[in-house]
N, C-alpha and C positions, 0 to 999 in steps of 0.2 A: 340593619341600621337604616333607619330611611334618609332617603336621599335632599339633601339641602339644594336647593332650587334657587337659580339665579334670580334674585328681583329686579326688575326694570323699574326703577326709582322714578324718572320722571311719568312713567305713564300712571304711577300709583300718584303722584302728588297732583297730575292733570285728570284722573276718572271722577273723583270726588264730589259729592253734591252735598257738602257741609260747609256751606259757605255765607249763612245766614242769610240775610233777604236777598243778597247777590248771587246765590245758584249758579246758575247757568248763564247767566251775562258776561263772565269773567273769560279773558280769552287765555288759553294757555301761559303765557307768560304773567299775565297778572295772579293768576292761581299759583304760581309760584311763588310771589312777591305777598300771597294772603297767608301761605302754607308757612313762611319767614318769617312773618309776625307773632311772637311768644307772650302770653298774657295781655296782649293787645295793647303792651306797653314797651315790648323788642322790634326792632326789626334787623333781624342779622343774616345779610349773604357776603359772607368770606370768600367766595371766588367766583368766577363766570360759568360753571360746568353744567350748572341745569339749565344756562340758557342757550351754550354755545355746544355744549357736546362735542370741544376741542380745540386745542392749544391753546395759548396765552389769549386773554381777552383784547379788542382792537380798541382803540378810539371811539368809532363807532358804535360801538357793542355799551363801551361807556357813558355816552349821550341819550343814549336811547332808553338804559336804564333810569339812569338819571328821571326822565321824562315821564318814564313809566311809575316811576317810584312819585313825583312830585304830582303827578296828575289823579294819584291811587287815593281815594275817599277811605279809605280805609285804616289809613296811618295818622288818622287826625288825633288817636289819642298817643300816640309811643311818644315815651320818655328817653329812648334809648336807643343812637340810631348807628348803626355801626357796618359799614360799605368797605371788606376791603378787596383788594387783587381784583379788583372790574374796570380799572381803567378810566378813573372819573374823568381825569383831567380839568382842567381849567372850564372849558366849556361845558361839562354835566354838572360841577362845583356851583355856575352860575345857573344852571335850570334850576336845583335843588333850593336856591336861595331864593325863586322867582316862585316857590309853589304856593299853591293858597291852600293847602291841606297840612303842611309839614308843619307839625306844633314847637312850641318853643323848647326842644330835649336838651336835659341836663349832662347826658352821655354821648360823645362824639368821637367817633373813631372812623378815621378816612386814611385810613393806612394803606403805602401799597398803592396809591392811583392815580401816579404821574401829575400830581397837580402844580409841581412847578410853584414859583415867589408866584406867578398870575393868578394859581386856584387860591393858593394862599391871602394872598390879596382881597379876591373874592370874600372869601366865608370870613377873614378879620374886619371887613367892613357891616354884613351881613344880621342885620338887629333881631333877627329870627332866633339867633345864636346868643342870645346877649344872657341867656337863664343857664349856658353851660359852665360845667364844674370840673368834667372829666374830658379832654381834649388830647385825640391821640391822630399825629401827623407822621407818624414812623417812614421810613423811606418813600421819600416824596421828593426828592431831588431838591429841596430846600435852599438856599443859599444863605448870603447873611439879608440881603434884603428881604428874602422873607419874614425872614426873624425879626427884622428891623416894622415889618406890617404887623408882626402878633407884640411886639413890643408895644406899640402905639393904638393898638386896636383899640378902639370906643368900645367893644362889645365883648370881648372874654374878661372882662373887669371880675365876674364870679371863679374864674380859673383856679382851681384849687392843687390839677396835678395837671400836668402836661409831659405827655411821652413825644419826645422828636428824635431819637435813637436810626442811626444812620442816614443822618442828612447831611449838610455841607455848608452848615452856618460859619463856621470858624471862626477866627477870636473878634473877630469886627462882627458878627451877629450874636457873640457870647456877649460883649460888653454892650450891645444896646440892650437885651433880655435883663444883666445887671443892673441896670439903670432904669428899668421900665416901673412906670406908674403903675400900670393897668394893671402888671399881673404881679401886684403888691399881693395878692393872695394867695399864691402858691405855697404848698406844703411840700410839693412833689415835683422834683425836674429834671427828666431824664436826658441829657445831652450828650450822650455817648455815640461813637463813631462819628464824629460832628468836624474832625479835623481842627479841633480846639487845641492851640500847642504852646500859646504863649503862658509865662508864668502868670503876667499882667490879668489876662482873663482870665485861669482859675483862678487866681485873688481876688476878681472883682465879683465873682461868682457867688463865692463862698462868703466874703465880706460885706456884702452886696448891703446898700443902707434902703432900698428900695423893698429887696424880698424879703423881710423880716421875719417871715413867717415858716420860710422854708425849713422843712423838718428833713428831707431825702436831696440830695444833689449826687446825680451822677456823671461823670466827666470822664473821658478816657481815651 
């Protein structure tokens, strides 16, 4: 039986000289951020491991990506941008929204990146963001003020589903989500582990004269 042979993953995704007219100008980290991009309309890195090659991702680690990703010519066409377990936080939240490359994606998923009601803040003011459909905020340490900035948000008005599934909005961020203008156009609203307990907010939820649209409510 021949012997299966360990791969060194990142030195396979940094040897590479298929990288169209940018070859060899790309410095290791950013060949990883080209190697992410799927059909030139993904870009997906779910954790820190090809950049940090150990333990949890830091703040830092988070910012830097951020910078890396927002300064990358290469992501000017992705429709679909999806960062989680990197540690955005608030601070990489606001590079990401400052890029002149990042197009306007209909798929958002920042799950996972300590962004806190601040990063939240951030990207619900953020008009770069104003063409998304699919918005996923999954444990983000959320509060109800957060919830109270995606309520009000000028720019998720396209919102079609939104995953916040272990945050900490509770029934004073369930009832302004109830009441919200903006994302009159939800289909899809995951609220679960949210420490939602009152009867009052799952009634305002589910009766909501706002989300009329809603086909999925998850509450728990």
């Amino acid at each position: 039986m021949k012997k299966i042979q360990n791969i060194n993953w990142e030195a396979l995704v940094n040897d590479g000289e298929n990288y169209g007219d940018t070859k060899g100008k790309l410095s290791p980290e950013e060949k990883i951020i080209f190697e992410a991009i799927k059909d030139n309309t993904v870009l997906k890195i779910q954790d820190s491991f090809l950049f940090t090659q150990r333990g949890p991702a830091t703040a830092e680690h988070g910012e830097k990506l951020a910078a890396l990703i927002a300064n990358f010519e290469a992501i000017k066409k992705i429709k679909t941008l999806i960062l989680t377990h990197n540690h955005i936080g608030p601070g990489g939240a606001r590079i990401l929204t400052e890029s002149a490359f990042l197009p306007k994606v209909t798929y958002l998923h920042l799950g996972s990146n300590h962004l806190g009601d601040e990063g939240v803040k951030i990207i619900a003011q953020a008009e770069m963001f104003s063409e998304v459909k699919t918005l996923n905020l999954e444990c983000n340490g959320i509060t109800a003020e957060g919830a109270k900035a995606l309520a009000q948000s000028p720019v998720f008005t396209k919102v079609t589903s939104l995953n916040m599934v272990d945050n900490r909005v509770g029934d004073e961020g369930a009832l302004a989500i109830a009441d919200s203008d903006a994302l009159a156009n939800l289909t899809y609203l995951h609220l679960g582990g949210n420490r939602i307990k009152s009867d009052e907010a799952k009634k305002a939820l589910k009766e909501s004269q706002k989300l009329t649209q809603l086909e999925t409510l998850k509450v728990f």
